[in-house]
C-alpha positions, 0 to 999 in steps of 0.5 A: 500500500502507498504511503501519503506524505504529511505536511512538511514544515520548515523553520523561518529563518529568524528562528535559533538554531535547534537539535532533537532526536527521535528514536524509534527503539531508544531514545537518543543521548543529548548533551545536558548543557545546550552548545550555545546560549542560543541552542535548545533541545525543544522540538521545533515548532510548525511554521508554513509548510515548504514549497515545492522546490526545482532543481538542476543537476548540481554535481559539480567538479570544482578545484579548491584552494584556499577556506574564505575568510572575508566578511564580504564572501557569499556564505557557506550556508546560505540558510538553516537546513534540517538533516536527518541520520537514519540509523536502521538495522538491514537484513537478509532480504534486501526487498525488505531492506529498501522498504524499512528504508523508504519507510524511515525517509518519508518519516524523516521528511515530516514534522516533526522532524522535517529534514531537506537532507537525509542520510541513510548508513553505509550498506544500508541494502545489505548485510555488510561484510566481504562475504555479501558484496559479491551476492548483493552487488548492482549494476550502476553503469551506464547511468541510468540503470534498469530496474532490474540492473539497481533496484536500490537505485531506483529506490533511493530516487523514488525515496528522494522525489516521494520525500522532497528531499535531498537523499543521500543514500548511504551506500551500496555494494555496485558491480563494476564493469564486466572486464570484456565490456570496459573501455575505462584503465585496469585501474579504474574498472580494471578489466585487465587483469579478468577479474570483476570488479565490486564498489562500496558505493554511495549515491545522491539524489535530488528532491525530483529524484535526479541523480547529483553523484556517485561516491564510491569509497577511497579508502578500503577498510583493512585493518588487523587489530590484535585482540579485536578485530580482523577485516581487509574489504580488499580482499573483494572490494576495488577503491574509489578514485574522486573526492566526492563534493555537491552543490546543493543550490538553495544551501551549498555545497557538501562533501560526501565520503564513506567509513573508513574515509573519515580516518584520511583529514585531506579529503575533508580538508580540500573539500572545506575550502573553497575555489576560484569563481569560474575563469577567475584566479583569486581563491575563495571566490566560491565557498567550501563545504557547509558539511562533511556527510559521512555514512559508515558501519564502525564496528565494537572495537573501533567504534568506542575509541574513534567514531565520536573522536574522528567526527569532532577532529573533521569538523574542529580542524575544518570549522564546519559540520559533520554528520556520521550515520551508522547501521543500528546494532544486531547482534545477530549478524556477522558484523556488529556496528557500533550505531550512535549515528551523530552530528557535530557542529563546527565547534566540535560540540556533539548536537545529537547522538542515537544509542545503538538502536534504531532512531532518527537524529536530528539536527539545524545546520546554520551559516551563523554558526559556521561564521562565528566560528571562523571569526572567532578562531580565524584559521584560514587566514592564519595558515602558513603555506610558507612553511608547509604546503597547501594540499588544496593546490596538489593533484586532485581528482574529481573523477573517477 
C-alpha cells in the first residue's frame, strides 16, 4: 500500500538554531548543557509548510584552494537546513531492506522532524561484510540503470522525489564493469587483469529524484587489530578514485565520503575550502563545504575509541559540520556496528547522538554558526603555506 506524505514544515529563518532526536527503539543521548546560549533541545515548532522546490543537476567538479575568510564572501550556508541520520538495522532480504528504508525517509521528511537532507548508513541494502558484496552487488553503469540492473537505485530516487528531499543514500555494494565490456584503465574498472570488479558505493539524489553523484569509497577498510578485530574489504572490494563534493543550490555545497574515509583529514580538508569563481584566479571566490556527510558501519572495537573522536577532529580542524550515520546494532549478524549515528557542529560540540538502536537524529545546520566560528578562531587566514604546503593546490581528482 502507498504511503501519503504529511505536511512538511520548515523553520523561518529568524528562528535559533535547534537539535532533537527521535528514536524509534531508544531514545537518543543529548548533551545536558545546550552548545550555545542560543541552542535548545525543544522540538521545533510548525511554521508554513515548504514549497515545492526545482532543481538542476548540481554535481559539480570544482578545484579548491584556499577556506574564505572575508566578511564580504557569499556564505557557506546560505540558510538553516534540517538533516536527518537514519540509523536502521538491514537484513537478509534486501526487498525488505529498501522498504524499512523508504519507510524511515518519508518519516524523516515530516514534522516533526522535517529534514531537506537525509542520510541513510553505509550498506544500508545489505548485510555488510566481504562475504555479501559479491551476492548483493548492482549494476550502476551506464547511468541510468534498469530496474532490474539497481533496484536500490531506483529506490533511493523514488525515496528522494516521494520525500522532497535531498537523499543521500548511504551506500551500496555496485558491480563494476564486466572486464570484456570496459573501455575505462585496469585501474579504474580494471578489466585487465579478468577479474570483476565490486564498489562500496554511495549515491545522491535530488528532491525530483535526479541523480547529483556517485561516491564510491577511497579508502578500503583493512585493518588487523590484535585482540579485536580482523577485516581487509580488499580482499573483494576495488577503491574509489574522486573526492566526492555537491552543490546543493538553495544551501551549498557538501562533501560526501564513506567509513573508513573519515580516518584520511585531506579529503575533508580540500573539500572545506573553497575555489576560484569560474575563469577567475583569486581563491575563495566560491565557498567550501557547509558539511562533511559521512555514512559508515564502525564496528565494537573501533567504534568506542574513534567514531565520536574522528567526527569532532573533521569538523574542529575544518570549522564546519559533520554528520556520521551508522547501521543500528544486531547482534545477530556477522558484523556488529557500533550505531550512535551523530552530528557535530563546527565547534566540535556533539548536537545529537542515537544509542545503538534504531532512531532518527536530528539536527539545524546554520551559516551563523559556521561564521562565528571562523571569526572567532580565524584559521584560514592564519595558515602558513610558507612553511608547509597547501594540499588544496596538489593533484586532485574529481573523477573517477
Amino acid at each position: 500500500m502507498r504511503l501519503l506524505l504529511g505536511t512538511k514544515f520548515k523553520t523561518p529563518f529568524s528562528f535559533s538554531p535547534r537539535h532533537y532526536c527521535i528514536s524509534t527503539l531508544a531514545p537518543a543521548r543529548q548533551n545536558t548543557t545546550p552548545p550555545c546560549p542560543r541552542t535548545s533541545s525543544a522540538l521545533l515548532p510548525s511554521a508554513p509548510p515548504r514549497l515545492p522546490s526545482t532543481h538542476r543537476k548540481h554535481h559539480q567538479h570544482i578545484s579548491h584552494r584556499t577556506m574564505a575568510t572575508s566578511a564580504s564572501q557569499a556564505p557557506v550556508l546560505k540558510k538553516p537546513v534540517r538533516l536527518a541520520c537514519i540509523q536502521l538495522a538491514s537484513g537478509p532480504d534486501k526487498a525488505a531492506n529498501l522498504a524499512h528504508a523508504r519507510a524511515k525517509v518519508l518519516e524523516a521528511s515530516r514534522a516533526p522532524h522535517s529534514a531537506d537532507i537525509v542520510v541513510l548508513p553505509e550498506c544500508f541494502n545489505s548485510p555488510y561484510g566481504c562475504d555479501y558484496f559479491p551476492s548483493y552487488a548492482e549494476t550502476l553503469l551506464p547511468s541510468p540503470p534498469t530496474p532490474e540492473q539497481s533496484p536500490s537505485f531506483h529506490a533511493l530516487s523514488e525515496m528522494a522525489r516521494e520525500a522532497g528531499v535531498y537523499l543521500v543514500g548511504g551506500s551500496i555494494p555496485e558491480l563494476g564493469p564486466s572486464p570484456s565490456s570496459s573501455s575505462s584503465p585496469p585501474s579504474s574498472e580494471g578489466g585487465a587483469d579478468g577479474k570483476q570488479k565490486y564498489y562500496n558505493t554511495s549515491l545522491t539524489f535530488s528532491p525530483e529524484g535526479t541523480l547529483l553523484a556517485t561516491h564510491r569509497k577511497v579508502h578500503l577498510f583493512d585493518i588487523d587489530i590484535p585482540g579485536g578485530i580482523t577485516f581487509r574489504e580488499s580482499d573483494v572490494l576495488s577503491p574509489g578514485n574522486k573526492l566526492t563534493v555537491i552543490d546543493l543550490p538553495e544551501y551549498g555545497r557538501i562533501a560526501v565520503a564513506i567509513c573508513y574515509d573519515i580516518r584520511f583529514p585531506e579529503l575533508a580538508t580540500i573539500a572545506a575550502r573553497g575555489s576560484p569563481a569560474a575563469g577567475g584566479e583569486t581563491a575563495g571566490d566560491e565557498p567550501g563545504c557547509f558539511a562533511l556527510i559521512y555514512p559508515g558501519a564502525f564496528n565494537l572495537t573501533t567504534g568506542p575509541l574513534h567514531w565520536k573522536l574522528l567526527a569532532q577532529a573533521r569538523a574542529v580542524d575544518n570549522q564546519l559540520y559533520v554528520a556520521v550515520c551508522s547501521p543500528a546494532r544486531d547482534t545477530s549478524a556477522t558484523y556488529h556496528a557500533w550505531g550512535h549515528s551523530l552530528v557535530a557542529d563546527p565547534m566540535a560540540r556533539v548536537l545529537v547522538e542515537l544509542e545503538d538502536k534504531e532512531g532518527i537524529a536530528v539536527a539545524e545546520l546554520t551559516g551563523d554558526k559556521i561564521a562565528e566560528t571562523r571569526k572567532g578562531i580565524p584559521l584560514g587566514g592564519q595558515r602558513r603555506f610558507d612553511v608547509y604546503p597547501d594540499i588544496s593546490k596538489g593533484k586532485i581528482r574529481f573523477d573517477e
